[in-house]
Backbone atoms as SQL, in Angstrom:
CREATE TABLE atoms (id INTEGER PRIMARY KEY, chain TEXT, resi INTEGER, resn TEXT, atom TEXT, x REAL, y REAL, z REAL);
INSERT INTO atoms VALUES
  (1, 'A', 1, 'UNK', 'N', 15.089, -6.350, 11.883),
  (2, 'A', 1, 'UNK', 'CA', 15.433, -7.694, 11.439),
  (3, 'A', 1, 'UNK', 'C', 16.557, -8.261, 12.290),
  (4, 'A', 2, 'UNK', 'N', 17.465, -7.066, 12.393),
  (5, 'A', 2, 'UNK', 'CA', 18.713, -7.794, 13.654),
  (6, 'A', 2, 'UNK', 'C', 18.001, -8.572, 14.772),
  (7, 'A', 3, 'UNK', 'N', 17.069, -7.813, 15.270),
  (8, 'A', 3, 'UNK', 'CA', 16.694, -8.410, 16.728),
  (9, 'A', 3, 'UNK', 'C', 15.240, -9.327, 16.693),
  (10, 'A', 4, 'UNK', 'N', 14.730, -9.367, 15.300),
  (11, 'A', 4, 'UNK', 'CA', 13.473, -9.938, 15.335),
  (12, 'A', 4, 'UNK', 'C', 13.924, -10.993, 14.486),
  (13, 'A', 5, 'UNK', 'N', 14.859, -11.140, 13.796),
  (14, 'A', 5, 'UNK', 'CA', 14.765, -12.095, 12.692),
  (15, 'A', 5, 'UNK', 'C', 14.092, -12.199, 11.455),
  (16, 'A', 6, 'UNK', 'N', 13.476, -13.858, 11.575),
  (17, 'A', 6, 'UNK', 'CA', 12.450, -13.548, 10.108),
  (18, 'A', 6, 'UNK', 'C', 11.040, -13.429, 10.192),
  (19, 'A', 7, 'UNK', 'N', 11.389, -12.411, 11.577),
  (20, 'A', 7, 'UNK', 'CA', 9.302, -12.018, 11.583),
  (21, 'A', 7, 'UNK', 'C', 9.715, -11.010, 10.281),
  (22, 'A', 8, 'UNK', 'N', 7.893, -10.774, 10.036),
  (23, 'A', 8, 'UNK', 'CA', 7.781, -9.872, 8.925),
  (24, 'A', 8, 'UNK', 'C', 7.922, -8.689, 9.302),
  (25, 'A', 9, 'UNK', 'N', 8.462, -8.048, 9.070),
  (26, 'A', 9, 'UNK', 'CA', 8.474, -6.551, 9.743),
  (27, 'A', 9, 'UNK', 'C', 8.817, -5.500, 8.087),
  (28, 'A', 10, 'UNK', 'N', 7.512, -4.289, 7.918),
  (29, 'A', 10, 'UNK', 'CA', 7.297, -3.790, 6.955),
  (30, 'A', 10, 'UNK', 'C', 8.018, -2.206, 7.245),
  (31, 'A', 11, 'UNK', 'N', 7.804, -1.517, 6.102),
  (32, 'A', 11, 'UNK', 'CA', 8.485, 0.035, 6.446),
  (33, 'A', 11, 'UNK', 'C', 7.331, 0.759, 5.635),
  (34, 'A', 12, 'UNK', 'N', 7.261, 2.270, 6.052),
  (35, 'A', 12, 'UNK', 'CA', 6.220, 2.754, 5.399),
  (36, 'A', 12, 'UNK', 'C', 7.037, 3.803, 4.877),
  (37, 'A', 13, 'UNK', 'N', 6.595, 3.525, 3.778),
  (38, 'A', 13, 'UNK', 'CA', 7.549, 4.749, 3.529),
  (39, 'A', 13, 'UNK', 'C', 6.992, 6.092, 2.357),
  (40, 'A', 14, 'UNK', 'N', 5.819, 6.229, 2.711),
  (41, 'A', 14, 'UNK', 'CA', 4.359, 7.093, 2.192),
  (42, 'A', 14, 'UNK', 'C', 5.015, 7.189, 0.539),
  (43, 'A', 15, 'UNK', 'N', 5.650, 8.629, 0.105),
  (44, 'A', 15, 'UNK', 'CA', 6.243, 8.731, -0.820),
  (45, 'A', 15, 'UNK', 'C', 7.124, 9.169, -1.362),
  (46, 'A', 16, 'UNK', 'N', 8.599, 8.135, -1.059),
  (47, 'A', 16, 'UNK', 'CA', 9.755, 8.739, -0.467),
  (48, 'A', 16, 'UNK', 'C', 10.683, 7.675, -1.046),
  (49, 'A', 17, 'UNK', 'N', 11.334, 7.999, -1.925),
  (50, 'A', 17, 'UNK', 'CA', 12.425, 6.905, -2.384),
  (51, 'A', 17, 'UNK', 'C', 13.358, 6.880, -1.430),
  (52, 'A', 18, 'UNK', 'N', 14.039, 7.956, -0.749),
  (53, 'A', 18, 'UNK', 'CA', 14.587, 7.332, 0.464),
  (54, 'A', 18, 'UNK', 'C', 14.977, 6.361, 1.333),
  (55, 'A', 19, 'UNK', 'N', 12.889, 6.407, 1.623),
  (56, 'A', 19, 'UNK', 'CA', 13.087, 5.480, 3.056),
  (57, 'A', 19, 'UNK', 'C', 12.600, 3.990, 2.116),
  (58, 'A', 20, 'UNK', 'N', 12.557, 3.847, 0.929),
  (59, 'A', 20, 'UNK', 'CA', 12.195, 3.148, 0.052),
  (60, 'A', 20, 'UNK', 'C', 13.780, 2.214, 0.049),
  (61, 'A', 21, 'UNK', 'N', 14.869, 3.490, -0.470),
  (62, 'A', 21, 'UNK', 'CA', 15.796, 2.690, -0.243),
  (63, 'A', 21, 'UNK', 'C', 16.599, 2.374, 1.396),
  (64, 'A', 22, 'UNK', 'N', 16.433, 2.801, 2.536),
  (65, 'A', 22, 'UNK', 'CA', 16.282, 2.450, 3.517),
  (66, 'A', 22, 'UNK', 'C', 15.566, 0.683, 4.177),
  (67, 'A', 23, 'UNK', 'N', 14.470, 0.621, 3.420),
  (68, 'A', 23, 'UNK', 'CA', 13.800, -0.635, 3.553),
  (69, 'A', 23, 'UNK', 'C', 14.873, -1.736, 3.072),
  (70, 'A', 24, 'UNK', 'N', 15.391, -1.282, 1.455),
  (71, 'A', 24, 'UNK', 'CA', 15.721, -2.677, 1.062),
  (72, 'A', 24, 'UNK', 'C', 17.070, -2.804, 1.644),
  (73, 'A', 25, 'UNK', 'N', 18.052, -1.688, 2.388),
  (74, 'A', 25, 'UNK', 'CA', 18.950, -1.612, 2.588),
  (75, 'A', 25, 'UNK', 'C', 18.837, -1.984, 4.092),
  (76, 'A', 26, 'UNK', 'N', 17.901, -2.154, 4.876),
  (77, 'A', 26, 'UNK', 'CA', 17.641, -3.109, 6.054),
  (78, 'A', 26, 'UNK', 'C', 16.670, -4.497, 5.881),
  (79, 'A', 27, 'UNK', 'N', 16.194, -4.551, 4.660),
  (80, 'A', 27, 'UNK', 'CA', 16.109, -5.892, 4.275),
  (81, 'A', 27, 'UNK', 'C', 14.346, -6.029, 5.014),
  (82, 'A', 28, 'UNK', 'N', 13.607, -4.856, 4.770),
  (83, 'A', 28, 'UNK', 'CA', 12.583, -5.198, 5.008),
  (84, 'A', 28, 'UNK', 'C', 11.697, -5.989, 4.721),
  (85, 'A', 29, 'UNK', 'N', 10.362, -6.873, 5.051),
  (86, 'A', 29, 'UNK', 'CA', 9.908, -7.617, 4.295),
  (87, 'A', 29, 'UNK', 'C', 8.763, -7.159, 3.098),
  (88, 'A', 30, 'UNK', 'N', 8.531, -5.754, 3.621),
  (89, 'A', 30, 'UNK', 'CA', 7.405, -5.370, 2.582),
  (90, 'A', 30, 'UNK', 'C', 8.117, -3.905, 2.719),
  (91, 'A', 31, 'UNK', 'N', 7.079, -3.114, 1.643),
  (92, 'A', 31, 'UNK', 'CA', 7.358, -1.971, 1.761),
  (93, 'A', 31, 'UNK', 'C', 5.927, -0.830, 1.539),
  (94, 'A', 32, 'UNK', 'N', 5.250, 0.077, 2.428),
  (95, 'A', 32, 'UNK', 'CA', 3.929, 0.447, 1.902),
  (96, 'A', 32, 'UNK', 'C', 4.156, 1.795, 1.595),
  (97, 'A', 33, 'UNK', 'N', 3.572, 2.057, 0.984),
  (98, 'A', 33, 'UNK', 'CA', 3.211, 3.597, -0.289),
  (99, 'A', 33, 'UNK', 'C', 1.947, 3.369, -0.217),
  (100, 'A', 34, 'UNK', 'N', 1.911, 5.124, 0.049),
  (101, 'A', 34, 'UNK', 'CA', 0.412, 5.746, 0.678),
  (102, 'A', 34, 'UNK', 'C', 0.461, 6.907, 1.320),
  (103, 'A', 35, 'UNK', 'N', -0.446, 7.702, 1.256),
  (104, 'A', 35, 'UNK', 'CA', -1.805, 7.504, 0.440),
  (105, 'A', 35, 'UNK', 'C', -1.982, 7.481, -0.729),
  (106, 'A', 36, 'UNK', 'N', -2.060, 6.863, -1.277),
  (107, 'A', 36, 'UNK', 'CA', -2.546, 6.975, -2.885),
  (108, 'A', 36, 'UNK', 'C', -4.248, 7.615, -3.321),
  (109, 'A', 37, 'UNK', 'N', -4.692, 7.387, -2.645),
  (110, 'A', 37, 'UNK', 'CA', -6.142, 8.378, -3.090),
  (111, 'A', 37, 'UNK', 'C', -6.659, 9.185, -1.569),
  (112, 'A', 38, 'UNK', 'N', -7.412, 9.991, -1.485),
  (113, 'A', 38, 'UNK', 'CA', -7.938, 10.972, -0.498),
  (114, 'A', 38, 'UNK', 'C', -8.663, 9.963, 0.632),
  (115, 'A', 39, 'UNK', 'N', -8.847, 9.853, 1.927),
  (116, 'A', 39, 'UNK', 'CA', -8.885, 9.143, 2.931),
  (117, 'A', 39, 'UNK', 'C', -9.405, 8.999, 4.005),
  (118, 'A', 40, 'UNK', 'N', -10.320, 8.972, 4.822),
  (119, 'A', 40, 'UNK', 'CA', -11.238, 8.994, 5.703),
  (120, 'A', 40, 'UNK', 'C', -10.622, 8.557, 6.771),
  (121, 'A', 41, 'UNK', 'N', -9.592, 7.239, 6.729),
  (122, 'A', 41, 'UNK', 'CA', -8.988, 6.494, 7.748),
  (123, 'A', 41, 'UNK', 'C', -7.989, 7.532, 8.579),
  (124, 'A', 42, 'UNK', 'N', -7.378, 7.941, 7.972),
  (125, 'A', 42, 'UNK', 'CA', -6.416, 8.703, 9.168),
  (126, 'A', 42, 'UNK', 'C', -6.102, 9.978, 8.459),
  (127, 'A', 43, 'UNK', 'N', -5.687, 10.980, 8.968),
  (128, 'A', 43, 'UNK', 'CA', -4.825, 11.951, 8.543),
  (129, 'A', 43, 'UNK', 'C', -3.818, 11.909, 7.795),
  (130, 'A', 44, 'UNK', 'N', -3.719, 12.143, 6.090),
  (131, 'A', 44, 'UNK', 'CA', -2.604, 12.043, 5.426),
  (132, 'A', 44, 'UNK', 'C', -1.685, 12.708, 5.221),
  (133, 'A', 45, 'UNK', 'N', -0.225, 13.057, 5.918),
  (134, 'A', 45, 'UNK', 'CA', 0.357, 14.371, 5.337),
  (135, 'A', 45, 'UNK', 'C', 1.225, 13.766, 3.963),
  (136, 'A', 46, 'UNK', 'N', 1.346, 12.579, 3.398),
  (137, 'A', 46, 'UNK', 'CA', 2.061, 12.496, 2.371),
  (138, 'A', 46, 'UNK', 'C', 1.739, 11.586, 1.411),
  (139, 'A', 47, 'UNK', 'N', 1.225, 11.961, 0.120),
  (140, 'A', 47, 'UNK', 'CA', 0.409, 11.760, -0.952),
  (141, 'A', 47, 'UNK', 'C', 1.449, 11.145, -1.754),
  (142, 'A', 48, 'UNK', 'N', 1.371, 9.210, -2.609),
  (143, 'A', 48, 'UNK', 'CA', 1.995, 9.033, -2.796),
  (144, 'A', 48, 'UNK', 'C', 1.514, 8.856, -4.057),
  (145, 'A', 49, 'UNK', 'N', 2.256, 8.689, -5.163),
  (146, 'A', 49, 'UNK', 'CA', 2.208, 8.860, -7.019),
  (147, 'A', 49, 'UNK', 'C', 2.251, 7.581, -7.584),
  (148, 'A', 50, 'UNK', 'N', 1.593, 7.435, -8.606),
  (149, 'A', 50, 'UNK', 'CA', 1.614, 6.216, -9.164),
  (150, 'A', 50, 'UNK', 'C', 3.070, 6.341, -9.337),
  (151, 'A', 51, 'UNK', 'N', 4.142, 7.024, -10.251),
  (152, 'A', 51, 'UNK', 'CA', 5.295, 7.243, -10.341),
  (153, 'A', 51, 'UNK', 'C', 6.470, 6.501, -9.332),
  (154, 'A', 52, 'UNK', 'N', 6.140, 6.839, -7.844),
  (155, 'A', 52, 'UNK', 'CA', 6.811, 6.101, -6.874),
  (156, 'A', 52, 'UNK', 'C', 6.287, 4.999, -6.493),
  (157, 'A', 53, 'UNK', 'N', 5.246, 4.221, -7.118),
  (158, 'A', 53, 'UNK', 'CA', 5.223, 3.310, -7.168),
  (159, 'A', 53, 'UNK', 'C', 5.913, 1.681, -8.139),
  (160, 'A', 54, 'UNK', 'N', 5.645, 2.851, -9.259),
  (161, 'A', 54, 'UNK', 'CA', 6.563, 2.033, -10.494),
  (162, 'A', 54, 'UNK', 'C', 8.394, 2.241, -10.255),
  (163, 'A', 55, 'UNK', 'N', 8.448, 3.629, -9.483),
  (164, 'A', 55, 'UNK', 'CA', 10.036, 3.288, -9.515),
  (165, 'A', 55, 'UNK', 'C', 10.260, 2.426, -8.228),
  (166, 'A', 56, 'UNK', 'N', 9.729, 2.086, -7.310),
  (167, 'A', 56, 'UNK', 'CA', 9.992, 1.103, -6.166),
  (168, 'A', 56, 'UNK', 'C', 9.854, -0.518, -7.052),
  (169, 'A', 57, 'UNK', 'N', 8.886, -0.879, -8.023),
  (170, 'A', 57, 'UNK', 'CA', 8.672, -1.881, -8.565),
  (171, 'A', 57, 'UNK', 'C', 10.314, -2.134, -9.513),
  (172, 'A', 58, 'UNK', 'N', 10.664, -1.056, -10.037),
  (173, 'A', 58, 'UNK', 'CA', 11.814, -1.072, -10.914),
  (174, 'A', 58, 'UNK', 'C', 13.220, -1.590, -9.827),
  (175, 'A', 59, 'UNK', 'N', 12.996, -0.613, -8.528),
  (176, 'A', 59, 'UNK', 'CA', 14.158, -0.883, -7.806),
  (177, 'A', 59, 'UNK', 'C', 14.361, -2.082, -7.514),
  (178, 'A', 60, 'UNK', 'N', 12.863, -2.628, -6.563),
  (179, 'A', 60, 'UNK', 'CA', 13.420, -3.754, -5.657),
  (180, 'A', 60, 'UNK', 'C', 12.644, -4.986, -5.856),
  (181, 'A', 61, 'UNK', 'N', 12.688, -5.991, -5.703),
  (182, 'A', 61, 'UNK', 'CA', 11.837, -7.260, -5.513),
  (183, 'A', 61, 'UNK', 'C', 11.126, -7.208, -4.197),
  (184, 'A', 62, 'UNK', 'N', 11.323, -6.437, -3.288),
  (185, 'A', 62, 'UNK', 'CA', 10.461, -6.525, -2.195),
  (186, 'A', 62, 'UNK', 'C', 8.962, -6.354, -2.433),
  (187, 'A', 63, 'UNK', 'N', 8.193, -6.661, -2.095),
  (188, 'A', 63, 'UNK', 'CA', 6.730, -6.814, -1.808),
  (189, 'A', 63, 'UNK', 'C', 6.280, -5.698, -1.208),
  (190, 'A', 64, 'UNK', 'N', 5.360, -4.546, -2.551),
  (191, 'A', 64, 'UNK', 'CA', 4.848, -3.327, -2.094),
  (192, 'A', 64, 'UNK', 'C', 3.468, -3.103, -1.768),
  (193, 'A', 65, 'UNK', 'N', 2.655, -2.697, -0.868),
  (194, 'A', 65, 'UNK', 'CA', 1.369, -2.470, -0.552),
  (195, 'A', 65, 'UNK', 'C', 1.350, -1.212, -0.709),
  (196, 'A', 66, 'UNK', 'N', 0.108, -0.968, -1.142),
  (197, 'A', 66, 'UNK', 'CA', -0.587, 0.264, -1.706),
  (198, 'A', 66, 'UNK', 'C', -2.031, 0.462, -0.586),
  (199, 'A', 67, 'UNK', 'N', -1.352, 1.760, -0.177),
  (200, 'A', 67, 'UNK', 'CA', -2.317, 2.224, 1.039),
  (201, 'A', 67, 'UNK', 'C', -3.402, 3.129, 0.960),
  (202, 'A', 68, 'UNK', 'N', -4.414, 3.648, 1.454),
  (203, 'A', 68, 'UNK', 'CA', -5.203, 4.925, 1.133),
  (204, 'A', 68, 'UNK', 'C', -5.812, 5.124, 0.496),
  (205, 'A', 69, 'UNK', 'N', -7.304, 5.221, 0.863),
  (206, 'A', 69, 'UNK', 'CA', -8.580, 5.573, -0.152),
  (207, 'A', 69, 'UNK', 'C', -8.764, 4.474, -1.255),
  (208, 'A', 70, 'UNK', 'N', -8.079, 3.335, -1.060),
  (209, 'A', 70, 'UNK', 'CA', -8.136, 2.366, -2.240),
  (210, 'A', 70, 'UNK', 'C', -10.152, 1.429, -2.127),
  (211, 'A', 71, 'UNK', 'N', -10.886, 1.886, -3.330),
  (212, 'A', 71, 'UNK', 'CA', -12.108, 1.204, -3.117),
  (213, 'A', 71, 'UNK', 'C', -12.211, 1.023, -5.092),
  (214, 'A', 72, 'UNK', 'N', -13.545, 0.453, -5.043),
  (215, 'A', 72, 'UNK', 'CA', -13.749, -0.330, -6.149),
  (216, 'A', 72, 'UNK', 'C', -13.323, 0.570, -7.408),
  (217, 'A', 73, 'UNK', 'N', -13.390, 1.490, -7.440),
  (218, 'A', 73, 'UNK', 'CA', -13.500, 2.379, -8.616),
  (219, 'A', 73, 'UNK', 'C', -11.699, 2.764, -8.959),
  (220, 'A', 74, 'UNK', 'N', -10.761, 2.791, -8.154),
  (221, 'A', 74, 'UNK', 'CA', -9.425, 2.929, -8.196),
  (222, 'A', 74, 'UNK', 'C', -8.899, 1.783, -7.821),
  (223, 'A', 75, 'UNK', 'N', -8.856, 0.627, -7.109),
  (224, 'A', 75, 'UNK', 'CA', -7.468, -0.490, -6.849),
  (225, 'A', 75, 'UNK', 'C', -7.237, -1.042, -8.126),
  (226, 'A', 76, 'UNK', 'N', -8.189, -1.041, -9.616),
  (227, 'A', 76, 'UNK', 'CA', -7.011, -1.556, -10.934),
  (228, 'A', 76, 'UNK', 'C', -6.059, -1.341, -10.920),
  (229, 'A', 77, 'UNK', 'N', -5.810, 0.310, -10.944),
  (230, 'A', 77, 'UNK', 'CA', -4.949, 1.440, -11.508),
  (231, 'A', 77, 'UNK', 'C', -3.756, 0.793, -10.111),
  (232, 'A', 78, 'UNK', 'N', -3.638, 0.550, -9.082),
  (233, 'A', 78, 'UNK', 'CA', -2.726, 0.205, -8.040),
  (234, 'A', 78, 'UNK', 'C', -2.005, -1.169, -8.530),
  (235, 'A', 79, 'UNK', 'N', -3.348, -2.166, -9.119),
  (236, 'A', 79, 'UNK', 'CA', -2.992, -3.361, -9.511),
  (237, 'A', 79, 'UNK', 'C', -2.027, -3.511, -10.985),
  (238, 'A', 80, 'UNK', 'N', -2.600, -2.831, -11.888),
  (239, 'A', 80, 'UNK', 'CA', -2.276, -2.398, -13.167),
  (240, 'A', 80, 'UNK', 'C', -0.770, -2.307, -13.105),
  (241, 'A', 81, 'UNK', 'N', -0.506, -0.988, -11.927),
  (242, 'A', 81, 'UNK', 'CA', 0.907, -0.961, -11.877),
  (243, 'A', 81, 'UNK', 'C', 1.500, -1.655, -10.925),
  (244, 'A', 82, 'UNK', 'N', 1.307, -2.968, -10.541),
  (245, 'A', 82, 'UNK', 'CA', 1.687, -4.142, -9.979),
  (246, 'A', 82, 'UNK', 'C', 2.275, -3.895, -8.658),
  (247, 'A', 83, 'UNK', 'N', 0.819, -3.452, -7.882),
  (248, 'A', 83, 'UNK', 'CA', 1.020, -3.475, -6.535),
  (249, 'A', 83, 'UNK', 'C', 0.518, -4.957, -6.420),
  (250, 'A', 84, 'UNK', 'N', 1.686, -5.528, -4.924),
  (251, 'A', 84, 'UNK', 'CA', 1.399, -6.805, -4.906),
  (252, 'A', 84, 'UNK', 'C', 0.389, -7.239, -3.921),
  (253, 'A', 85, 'UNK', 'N', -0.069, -5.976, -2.801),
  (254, 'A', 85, 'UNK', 'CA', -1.089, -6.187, -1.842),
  (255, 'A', 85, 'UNK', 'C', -1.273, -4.665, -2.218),
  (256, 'A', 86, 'UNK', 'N', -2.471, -4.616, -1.794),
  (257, 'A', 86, 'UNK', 'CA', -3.559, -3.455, -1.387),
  (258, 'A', 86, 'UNK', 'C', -4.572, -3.271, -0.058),
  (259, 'A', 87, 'UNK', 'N', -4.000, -2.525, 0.788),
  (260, 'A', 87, 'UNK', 'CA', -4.493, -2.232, 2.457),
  (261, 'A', 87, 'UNK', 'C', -6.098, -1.452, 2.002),
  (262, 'A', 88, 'UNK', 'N', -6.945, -2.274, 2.247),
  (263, 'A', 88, 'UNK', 'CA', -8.002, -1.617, 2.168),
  (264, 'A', 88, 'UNK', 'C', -8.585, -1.556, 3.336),
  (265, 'A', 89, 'UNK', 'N', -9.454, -0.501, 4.059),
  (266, 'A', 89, 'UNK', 'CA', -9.588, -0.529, 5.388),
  (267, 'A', 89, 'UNK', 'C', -11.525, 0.249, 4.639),
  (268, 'A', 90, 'UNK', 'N', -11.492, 1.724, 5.385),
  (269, 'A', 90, 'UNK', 'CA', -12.786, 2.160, 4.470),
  (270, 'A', 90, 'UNK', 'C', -14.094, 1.626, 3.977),
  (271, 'A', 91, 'UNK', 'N', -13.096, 0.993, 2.301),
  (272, 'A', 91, 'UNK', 'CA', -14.480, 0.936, 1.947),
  (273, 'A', 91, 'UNK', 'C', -14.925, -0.470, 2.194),
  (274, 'A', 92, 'UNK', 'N', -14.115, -1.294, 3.125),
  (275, 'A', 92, 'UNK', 'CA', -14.477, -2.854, 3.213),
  (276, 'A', 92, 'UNK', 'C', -15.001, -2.647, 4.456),
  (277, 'A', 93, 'UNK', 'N', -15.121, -1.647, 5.977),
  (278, 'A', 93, 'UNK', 'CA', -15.500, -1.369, 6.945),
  (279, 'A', 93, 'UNK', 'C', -16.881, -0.343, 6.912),
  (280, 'A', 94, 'UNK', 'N', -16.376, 0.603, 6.462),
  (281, 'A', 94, 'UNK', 'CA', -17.544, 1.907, 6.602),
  (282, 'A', 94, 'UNK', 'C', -18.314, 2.003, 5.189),
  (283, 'A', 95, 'UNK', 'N', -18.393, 0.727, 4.686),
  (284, 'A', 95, 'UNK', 'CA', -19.190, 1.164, 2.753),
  (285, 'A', 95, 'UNK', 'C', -20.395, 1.143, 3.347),
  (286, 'A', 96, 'UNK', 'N', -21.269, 1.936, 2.948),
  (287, 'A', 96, 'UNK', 'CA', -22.754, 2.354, 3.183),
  (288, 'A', 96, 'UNK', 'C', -23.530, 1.783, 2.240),
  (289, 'A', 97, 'UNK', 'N', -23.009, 0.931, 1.491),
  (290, 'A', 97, 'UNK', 'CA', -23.551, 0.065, 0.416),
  (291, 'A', 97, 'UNK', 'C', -23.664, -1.379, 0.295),
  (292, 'A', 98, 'UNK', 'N', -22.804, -1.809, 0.533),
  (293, 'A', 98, 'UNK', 'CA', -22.593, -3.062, 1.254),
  (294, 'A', 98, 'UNK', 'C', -21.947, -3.868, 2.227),
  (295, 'A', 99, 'UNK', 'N', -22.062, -4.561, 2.477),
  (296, 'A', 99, 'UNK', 'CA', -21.851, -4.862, 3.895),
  (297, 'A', 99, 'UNK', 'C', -20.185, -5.760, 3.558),
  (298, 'A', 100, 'UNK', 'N', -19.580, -5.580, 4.465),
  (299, 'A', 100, 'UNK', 'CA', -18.011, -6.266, 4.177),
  (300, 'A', 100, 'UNK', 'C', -17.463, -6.965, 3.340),
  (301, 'A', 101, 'UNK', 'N', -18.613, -8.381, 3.417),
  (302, 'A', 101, 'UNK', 'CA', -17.935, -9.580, 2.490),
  (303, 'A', 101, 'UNK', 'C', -18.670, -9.244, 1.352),
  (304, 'A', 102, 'UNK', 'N', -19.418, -8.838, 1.142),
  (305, 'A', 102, 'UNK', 'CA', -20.010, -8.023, -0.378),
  (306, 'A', 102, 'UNK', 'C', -19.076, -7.287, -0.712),
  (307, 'A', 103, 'UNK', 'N', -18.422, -6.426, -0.189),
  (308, 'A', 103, 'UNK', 'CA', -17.078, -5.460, -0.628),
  (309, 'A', 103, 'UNK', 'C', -16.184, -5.967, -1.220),
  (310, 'A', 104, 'UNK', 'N', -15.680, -6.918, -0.319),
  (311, 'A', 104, 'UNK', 'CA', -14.236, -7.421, -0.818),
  (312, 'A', 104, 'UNK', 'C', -14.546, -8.177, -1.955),
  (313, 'A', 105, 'UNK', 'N', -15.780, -8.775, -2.332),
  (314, 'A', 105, 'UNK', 'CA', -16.244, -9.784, -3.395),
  (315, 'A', 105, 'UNK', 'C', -16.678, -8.974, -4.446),
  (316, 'A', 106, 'UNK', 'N', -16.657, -7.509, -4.398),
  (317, 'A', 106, 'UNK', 'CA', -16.592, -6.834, -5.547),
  (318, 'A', 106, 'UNK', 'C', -14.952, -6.553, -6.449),
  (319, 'A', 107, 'UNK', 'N', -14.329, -6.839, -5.567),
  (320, 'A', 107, 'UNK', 'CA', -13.291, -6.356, -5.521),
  (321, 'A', 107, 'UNK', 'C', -12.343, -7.446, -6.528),
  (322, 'A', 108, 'UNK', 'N', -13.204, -8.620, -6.706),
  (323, 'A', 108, 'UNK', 'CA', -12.013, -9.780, -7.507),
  (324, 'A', 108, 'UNK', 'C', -11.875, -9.499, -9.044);
């Protein structure tokens, strides 16, 4: 943020109150937690809890995305506990069922 300003610039911070508080303490604009479910997209070494999701919601007003394995049958449970975006990659790319904009239009 020092050197970029008010581009958006996010922190990932899988599932780690830490770097959670790291983000708001450099004033990030978002903050993502993930993986939250099992994952095809990349290699996960750190599995994140509904738990650290609700205590990041408790901490900060920053804007949290919920990453990993998120498809029709699990993003409530992300939404429920008031994730404010959800990175879906998977099942809106590689669904063997329907084709993209059918995906995401299951998804409302």
């Amino acid at each position: 943020k020092q050197i970029l300003g008010n581009k958006i610039i996010g922190i990932s911070c899988y599932n780690s109150e830490q770097l959670i508080k790291e983000g708001i303490k450099n004033k990030a604009s978002y903050i993502a937690l993930g993986a939250f479910f099992p994952t095809k997209t990349k290699k996960v070494k750190y599995k994140a809890s509904i738990k650290i999701l609700n205590w990041a919601k408790k901490t900060t007003n920053i804007p949290i995305v919920a990453i990993g394995g998120i498809k029709f049958e699990n993003y409530k449970k992300l939404l429920l506990n008031k994730a404010n975006f959800l990175a879906i990659s998977s099942y809106v790319w590689n669904n063997k069922i329907y084709k993209p904009l059918e995906a995401i239009k299951k998804l409302k």
